[in-house]
BATORVO-251640 format. One record per residue (C-alpha): residue number from 1; residue in three letters; x, y, z. Coordinates in steps of 0.1 Angstrom, whole numbers, plus 2048, in hexadecimal, padded with zeros to 3 digits. Layout:
   resi   resn    xx    yy    zz
    NUM    Ala     X     Y     Z
...
//
This chain:
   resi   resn    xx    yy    zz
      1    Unk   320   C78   04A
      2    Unk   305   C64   05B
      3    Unk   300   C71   082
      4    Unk   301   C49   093
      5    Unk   30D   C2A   08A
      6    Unk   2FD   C0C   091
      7    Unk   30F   BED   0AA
      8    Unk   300   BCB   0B9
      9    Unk   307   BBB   0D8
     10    Unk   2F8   B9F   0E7
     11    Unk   2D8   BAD   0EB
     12    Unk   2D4   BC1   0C8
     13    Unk   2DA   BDF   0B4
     14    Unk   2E5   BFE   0C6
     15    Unk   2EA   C20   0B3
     16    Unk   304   C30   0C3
     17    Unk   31A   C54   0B2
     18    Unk   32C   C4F   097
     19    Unk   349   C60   0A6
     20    Unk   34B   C4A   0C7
     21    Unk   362   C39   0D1
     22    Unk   34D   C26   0E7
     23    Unk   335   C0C   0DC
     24    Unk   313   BF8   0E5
     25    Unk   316   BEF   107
     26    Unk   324   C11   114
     27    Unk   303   C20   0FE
     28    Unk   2EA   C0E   10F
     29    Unk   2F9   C1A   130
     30    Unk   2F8   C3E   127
     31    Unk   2CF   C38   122
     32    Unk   2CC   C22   13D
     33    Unk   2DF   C37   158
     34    Unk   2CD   C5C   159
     35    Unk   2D3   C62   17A
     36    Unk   2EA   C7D   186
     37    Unk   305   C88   16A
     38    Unk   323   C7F   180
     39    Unk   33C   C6C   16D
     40    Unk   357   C54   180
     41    Unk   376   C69   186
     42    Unk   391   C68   16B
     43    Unk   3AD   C57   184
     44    Unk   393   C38   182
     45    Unk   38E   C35   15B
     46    Unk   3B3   C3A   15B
     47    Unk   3BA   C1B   176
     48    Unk   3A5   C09   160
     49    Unk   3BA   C11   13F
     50    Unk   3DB   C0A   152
     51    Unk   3CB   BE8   15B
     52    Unk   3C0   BE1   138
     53    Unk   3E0   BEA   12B
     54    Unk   3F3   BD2   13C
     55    Unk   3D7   BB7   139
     56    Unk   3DD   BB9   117
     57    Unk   402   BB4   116
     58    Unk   403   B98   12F
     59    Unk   3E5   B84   118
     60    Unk   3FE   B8C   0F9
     61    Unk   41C   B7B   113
     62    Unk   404   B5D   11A
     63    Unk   3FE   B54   0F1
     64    Unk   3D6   B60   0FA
     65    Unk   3D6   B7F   0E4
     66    Unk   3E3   B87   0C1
     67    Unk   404   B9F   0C6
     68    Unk   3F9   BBB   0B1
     69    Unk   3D5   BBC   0BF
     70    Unk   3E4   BBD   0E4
     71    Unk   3FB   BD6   0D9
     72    Unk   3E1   BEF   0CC
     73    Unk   3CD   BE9   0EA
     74    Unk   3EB   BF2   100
     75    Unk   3F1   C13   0ED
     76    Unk   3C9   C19   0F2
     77    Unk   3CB   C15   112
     78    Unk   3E5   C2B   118
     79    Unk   3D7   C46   106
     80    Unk   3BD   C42   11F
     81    Unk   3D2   C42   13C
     82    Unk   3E3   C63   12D
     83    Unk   3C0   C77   12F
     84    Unk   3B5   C72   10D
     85    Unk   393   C68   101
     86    Unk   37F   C70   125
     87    Unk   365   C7B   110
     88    Unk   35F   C5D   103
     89    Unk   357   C4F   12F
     90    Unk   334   C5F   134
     91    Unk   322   C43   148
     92    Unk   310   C50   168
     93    Unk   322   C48   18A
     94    Unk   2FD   C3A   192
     95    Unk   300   C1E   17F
     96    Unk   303   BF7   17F
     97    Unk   311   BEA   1A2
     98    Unk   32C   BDA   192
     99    Unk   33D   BF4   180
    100    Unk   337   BDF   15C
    101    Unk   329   BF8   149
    102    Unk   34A   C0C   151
    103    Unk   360   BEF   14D
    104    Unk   34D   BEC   12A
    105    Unk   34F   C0D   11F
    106    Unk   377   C0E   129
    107    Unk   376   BED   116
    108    Unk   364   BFA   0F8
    109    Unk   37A   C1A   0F2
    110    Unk   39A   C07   0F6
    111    Unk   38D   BEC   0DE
    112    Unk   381   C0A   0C5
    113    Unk   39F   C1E   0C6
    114    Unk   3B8   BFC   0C5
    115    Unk   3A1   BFC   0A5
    116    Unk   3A9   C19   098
    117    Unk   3CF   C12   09C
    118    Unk   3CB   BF2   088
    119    Unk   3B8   C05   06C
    120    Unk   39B   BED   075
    121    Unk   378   BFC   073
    122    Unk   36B   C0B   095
    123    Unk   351   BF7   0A0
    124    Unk   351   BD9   08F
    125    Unk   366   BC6   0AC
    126    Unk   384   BB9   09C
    127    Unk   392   BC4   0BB
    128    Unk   376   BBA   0D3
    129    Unk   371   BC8   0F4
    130    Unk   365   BA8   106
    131    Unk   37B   B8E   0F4
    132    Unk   39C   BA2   0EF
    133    Unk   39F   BC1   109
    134    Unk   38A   BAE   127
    135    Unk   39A   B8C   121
    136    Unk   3A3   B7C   144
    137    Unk   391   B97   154
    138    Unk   36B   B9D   162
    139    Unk   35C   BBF   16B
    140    Unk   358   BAC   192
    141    Unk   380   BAD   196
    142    Unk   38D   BC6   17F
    143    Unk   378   BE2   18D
    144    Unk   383   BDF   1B0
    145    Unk   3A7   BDB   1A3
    146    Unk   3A3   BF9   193
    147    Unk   38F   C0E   1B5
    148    Unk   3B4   C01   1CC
    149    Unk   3C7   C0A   1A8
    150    Unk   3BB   C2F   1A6
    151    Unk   3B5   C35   1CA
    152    Unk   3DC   C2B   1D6
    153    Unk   3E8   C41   1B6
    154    Unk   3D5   C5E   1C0
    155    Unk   3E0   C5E   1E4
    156    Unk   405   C5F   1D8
    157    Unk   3FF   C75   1BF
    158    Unk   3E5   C93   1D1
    159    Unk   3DF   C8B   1F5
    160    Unk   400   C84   1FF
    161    Unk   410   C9D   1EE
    162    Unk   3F3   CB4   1FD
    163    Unk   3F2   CA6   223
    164    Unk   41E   CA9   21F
    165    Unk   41B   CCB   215
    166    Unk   404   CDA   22D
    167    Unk   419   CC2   246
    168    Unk   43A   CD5   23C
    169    Unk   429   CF9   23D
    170    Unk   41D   CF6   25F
    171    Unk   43D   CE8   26C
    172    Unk   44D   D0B   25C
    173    Unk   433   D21   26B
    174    Unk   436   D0F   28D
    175    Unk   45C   D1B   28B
    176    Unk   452   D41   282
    177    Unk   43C   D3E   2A5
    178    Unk   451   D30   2C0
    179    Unk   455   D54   2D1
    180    Unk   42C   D5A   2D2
    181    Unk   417   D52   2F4
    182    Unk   3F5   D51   2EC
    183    Unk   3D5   D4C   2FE
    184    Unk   3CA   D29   2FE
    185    Unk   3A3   D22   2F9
    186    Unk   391   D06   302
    187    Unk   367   D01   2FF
    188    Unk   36F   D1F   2EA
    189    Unk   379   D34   30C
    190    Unk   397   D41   317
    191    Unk   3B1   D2A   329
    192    Unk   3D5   D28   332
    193    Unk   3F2   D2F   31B
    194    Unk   402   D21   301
    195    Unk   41C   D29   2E5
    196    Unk   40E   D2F   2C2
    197    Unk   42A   D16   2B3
    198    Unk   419   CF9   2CC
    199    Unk   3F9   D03   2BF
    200    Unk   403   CFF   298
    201    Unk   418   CDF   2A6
    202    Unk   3FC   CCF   2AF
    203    Unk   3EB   CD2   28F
    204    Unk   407   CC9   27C
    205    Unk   406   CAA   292
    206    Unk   3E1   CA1   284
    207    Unk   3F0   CA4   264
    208    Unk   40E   C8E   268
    209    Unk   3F5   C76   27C
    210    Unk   3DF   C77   25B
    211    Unk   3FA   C6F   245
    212    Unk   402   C51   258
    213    Unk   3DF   C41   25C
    214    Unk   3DB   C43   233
    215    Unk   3FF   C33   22F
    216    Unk   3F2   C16   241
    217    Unk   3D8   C0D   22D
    218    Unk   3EE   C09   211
    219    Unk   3F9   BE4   213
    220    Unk   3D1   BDA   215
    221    Unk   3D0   BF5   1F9
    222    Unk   3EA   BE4   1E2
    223    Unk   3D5   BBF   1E3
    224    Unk   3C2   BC0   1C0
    225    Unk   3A5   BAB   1B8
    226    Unk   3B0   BA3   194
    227    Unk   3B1   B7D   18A
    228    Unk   392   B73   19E
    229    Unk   37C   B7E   17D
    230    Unk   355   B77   183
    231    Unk   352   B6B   1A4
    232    Unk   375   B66   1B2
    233    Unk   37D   B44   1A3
    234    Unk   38F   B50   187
    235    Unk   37E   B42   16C
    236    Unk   389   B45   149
    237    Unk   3AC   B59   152
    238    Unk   3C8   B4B   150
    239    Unk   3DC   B3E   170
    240    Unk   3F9   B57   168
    241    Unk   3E4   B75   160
    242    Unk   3E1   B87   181
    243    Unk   401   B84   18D
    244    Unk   411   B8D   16C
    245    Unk   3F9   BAB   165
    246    Unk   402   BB7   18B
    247    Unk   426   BB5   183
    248    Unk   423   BC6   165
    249    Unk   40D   BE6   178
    250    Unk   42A   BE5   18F
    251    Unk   443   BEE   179
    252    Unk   42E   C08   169
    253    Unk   426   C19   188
    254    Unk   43D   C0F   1A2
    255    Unk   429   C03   1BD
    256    Unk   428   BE0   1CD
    257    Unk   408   BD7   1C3
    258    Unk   3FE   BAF   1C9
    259    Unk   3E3   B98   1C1
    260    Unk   3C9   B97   1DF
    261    Unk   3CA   B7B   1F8
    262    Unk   3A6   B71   1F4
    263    Unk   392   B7B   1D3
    264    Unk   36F   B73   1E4
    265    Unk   377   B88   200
    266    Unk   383   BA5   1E2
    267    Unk   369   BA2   1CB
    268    Unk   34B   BA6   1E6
    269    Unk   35C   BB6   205
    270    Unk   369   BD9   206
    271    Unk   378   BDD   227
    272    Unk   397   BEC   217
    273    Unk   383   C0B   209
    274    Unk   36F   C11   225
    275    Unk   38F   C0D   23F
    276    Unk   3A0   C28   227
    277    Unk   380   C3D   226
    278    Unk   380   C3C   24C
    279    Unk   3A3   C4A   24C
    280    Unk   398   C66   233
    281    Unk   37F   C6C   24A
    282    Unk   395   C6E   266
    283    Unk   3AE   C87   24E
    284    Unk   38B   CA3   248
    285    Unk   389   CA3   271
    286    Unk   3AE   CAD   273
    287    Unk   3AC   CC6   257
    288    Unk   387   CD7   262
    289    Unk   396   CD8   284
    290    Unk   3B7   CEF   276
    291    Unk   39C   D00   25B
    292    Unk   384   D09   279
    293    Unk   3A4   D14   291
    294    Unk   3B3   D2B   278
    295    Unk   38E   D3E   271
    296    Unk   389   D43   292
    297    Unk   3AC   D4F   296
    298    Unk   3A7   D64   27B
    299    Unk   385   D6E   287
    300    Unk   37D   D96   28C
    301    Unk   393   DAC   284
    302    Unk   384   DC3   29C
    303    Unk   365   DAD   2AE
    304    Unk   375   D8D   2AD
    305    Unk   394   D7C   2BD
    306    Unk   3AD   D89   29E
    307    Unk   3C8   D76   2A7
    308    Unk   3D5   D6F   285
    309    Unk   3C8   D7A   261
    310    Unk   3C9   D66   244
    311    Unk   3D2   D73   226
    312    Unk   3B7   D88   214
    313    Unk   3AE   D73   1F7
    314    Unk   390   D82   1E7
    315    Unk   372   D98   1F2
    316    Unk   361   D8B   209
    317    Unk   33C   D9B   206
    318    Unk   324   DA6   1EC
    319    Unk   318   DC2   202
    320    Unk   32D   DCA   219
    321    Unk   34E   DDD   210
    322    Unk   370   DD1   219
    323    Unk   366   DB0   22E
    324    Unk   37F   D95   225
    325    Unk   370   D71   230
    326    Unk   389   D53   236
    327    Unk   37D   D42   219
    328    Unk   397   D27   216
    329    Unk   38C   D1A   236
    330    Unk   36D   D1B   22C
    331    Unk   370   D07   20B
    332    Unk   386   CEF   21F
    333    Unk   36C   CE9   23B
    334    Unk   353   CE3   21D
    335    Unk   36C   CC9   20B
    336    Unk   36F   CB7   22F
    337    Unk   349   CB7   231
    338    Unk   349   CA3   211
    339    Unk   361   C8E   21A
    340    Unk   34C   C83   236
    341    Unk   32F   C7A   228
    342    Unk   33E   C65   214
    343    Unk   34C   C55   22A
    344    Unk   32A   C4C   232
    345    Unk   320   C44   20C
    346    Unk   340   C2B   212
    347    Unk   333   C16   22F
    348    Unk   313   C0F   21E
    349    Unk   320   C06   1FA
    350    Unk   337   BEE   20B
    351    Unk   31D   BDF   21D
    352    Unk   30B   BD6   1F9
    353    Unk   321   BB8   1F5
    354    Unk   30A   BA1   1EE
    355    Unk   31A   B74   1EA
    356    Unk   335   B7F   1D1
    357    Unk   331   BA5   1C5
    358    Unk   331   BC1   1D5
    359    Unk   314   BD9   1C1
    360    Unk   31F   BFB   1C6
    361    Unk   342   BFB   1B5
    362    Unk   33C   C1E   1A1
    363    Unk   32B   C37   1C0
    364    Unk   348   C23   1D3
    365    Unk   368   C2D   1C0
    366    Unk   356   C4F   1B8
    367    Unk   356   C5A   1DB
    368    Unk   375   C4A   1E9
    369    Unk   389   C5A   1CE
    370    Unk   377   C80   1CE
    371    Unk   37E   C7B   1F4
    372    Unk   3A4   C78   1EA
    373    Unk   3A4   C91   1D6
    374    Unk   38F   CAC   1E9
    375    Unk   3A8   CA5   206
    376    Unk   3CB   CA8   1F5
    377    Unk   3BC   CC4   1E3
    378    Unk   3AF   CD5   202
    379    Unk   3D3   CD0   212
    380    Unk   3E5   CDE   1FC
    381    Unk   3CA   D00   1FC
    382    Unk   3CB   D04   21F
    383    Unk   3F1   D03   21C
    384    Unk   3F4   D19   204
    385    Unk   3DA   D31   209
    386    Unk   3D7   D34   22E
    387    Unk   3EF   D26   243
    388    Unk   410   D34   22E
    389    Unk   406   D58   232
    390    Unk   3F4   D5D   252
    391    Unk   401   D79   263
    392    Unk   404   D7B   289
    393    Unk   3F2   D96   29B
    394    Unk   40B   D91   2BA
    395    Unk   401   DB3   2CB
    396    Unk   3DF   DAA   2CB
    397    Unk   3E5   D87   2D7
    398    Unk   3FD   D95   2F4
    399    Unk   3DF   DAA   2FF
    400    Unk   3C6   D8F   301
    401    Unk   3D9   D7A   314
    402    Unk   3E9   D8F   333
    403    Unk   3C6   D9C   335
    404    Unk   3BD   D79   33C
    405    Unk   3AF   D72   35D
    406    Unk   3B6   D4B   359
    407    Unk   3DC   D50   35E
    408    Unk   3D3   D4E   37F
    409    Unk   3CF   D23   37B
    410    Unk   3F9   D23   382
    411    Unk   3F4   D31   3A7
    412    Unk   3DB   D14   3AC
    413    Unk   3EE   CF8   3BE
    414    Unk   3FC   D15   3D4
    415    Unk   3E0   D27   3DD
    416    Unk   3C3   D0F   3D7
    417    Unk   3A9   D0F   3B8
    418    Unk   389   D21   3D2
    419    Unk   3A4   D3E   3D7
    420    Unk   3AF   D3B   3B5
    421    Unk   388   D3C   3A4
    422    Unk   382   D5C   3BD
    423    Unk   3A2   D6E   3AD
    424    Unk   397   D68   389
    425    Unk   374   D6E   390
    426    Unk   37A   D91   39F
    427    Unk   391   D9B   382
    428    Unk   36F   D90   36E
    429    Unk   35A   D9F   37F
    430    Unk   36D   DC4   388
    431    Unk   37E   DC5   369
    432    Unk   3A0   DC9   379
    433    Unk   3BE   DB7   36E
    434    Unk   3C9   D93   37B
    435    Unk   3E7   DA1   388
    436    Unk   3D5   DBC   39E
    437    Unk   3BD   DA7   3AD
    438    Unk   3DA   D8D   3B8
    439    Unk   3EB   DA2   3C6
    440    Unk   3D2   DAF   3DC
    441    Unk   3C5   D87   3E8
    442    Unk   3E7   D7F   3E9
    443    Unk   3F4   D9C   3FD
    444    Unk   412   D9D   3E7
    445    Unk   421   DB5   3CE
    446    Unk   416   DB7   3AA
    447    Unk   436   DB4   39A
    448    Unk   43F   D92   3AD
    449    Unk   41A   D89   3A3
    450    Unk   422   D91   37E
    451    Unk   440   D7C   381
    452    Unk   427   D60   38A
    453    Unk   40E   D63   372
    454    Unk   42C   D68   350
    455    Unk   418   D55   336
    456    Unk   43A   D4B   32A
    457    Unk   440   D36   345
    458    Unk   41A   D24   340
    459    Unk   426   D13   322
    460    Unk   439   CF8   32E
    461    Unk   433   CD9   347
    462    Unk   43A   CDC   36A
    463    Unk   42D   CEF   38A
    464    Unk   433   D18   391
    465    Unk   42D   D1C   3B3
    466    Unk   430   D3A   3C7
//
């Protein structure tokens, strides 16, 4: 069997594999575009199927495409949109600004495997990927249809399931430590009490906090760009195609999406991406902070502050014996890192919207949707992995903290903070108890003293007094 077969597009002969399902336009871009190796994620090819799919079947409504072609191009794309044939998507991420070689090649597969399904011959564009599965359509609206499409569907589907879940543990784990007083640290040094349960409250509160800053992207998220084809006029698509195509998504994913109030601002502007990726942003900061609190929690067991250890996952040296390394933090921190820079990435492809096109599409809905990903993912780890199976080292935490000469802060508005700083200085200094020392500035006994200085009693609002 020969190795290539041989296709023409507007600019010549191409000789692409015989096996392929894509064709000449998608070949030329895997020559042209030797840059990095990174393919666009699946959730985006798949947008783009779900898209096509119900392009087809609203052209077939509008008397624009034969039934049984738009048919066959519906179950194409749906094979797509089910995981099949991401094989046949190799373009580089570094590619043209528009996204067209990727809306081609998603074209050209569909068209080919609609082909197929007809018994036509692959290749020879009976079904045609410009004429048939791209009719109404441009690459400069249906590719940022398709970056809103994929990145709404895989918040719902892995970061919010992700964010709620570590949400829920946390809640849990605050309940299991509403009894524990620990030392509070600020500037990384020791400070005045606090429960662990208020603690683990307060990051669950980031998380909940999170959740709510992504949700309110979502109506901006939900405006689609589809129907302004090449440069937001709508040109060659019919009057009906948007709405009908959006009504039809609707009902397949049930979601409210809705045609976008302005198709110039669409087209060129993506605000909407880089508001979301601010939010993601704003998500890595809450989770590093809780990935960076529980390692240094965890930190020790003997030289550090051991207040907690996280679950022993895996060794965590080559040479040294039995040291265990909080590793989920540590691929967490890394995943927020990511996210960051990309946010970065973001800003500056949004600012290439040059007149009517935005020209950094692909890197675009590459890094917003890795970013949702690595997130939900990362959620759902430290969940999991770490903050389900801490253990409390409460013994060690009690020690710390009635050996901590700071208790002294609740005798402050009694006694003034000049006698209060010698108290807690002399405790530093002669390595004598808080209690001790009190008692002898004070001139009264040490148990009344420790009845002052119960860090159970530091937890809560309000004035001690003596």
């Amino acid at each position: 069997m020969n190795a290539y077969r041989i296709e023409e597009d507007s600019m010549g002969k191409v000789r692409i594999p015989s096996g392929a399902l894509y064709g000449a336009q998608t070949q030329r871009a895997i020559e042209n575009f030797l840059i990095s190796g990174l393919r666009l994620p699946q959730s985006f090819i798949k947008a783009l199927a779900l898209l096509k799919d119900c392009a087809a079947r609203t052209n077939a409504e509008l008397g624009l495409l034969d039934q049984d072609i738009a048919n066959a191009i519906a179950l194409a794309a749906n094979e797509v949109f089910e995981g099949k044939w991401f094989d046949e998507f190799p373009i580089d991420v570094f590619q043209t600004g528009s996204g067209t070689s990727s809306n081609m090649n998603v074209n050209e597969v569909i068209a080919n495997r609609a082909a197929q399904m007809l018994d036509l011959e692959v290749g020879a564009k009976k079904v045609h990927p410009n004429d048939h599965v791209n009719l109404c359509q441009s690459s400069n609206d249906i590719i940022p249809a398709a970056i809103h499409v994929s990145a709404l569907l895989q918040i719902l589907e892995i970061l919010m399931p992700g964010l709620s879940h570590l949400h829920s543990t946390l809640i849990k784990r605050a309940a299991e430590c509403e009894e524990i007083v620990k030392t509070g640290r600020t500037h990384l040094m020791d400070a005045l009490p606090l429960l662990l349960s208020q603690e683990i409250g307060g990051w669950a509160y980031q998380i909940s906090s999170s959740i709510e800053r992504i949700e309110s992207c979502f109506p901006r998220l939900a405006k689609l760009a589809i129907g302004g084809t090449a440069v937001g006029t709508g040109i060659n698509a019919h009057p009906e195609f948007a709405h009908r195509v959006i009504k039809k998504l609707n009902d397949r994913t049930g979601l409210l999406f809705a045609e976008t109030d302005n198709h110039f601002a669409a087209q060129a502007g993506m605000e909407t991406v880089v508001e979301l990726s601010g939010h993601l942003k704003a998500v890595a900061a809450a989770l590093t902070k809780i990935s960076n609190d529980l390692r240094w929690m965890n930190s020790g067991p003997f030289a550090g502050l051991a207040e907690i250890s996280l679950p022993a996952l895996q060794p965590g040296s080559s040479i040294m014996p039995g040291k265990v390394n909080p590793v989920i933090c540590e691929s967490v921190l890394m995943a927020c890192a990511q996210v960051i820079g990309n946010d970065a990435s973001i800003a500056i492809c949004a600012n290439l919207g040059n007149f009517e096109l935005n020209t950094a599409l692909p890197l675009l809905a590459y890094n917003i949707l890795q970013s949702i990903t690595l997130l939900g993912n990362g959620a759902g780890l430290l969940a999991d992995k770490a903050v389900a199976g801490f253990t409390v080292n409460a013994e060690h935490i009690s020690d710390f903290l009635h050996r901590n000469p700071i208790l002294v802060t609740v005798l402050a508005p009694e006694i003034g903070y000049d006698k209060a700083a010698l108290i807690a200085k002399r405790a530093i200094n002669e390595k004598r108890s808080i209690d001790d020392i009190a008692s002898e500035e004070l001139k009264m006994p040490k148990e009344e003293i420790a009845r002052l200085l119960e860090p159970l009693k530091m937890v809560q609002r309000g004035l001690i007094g003596l």
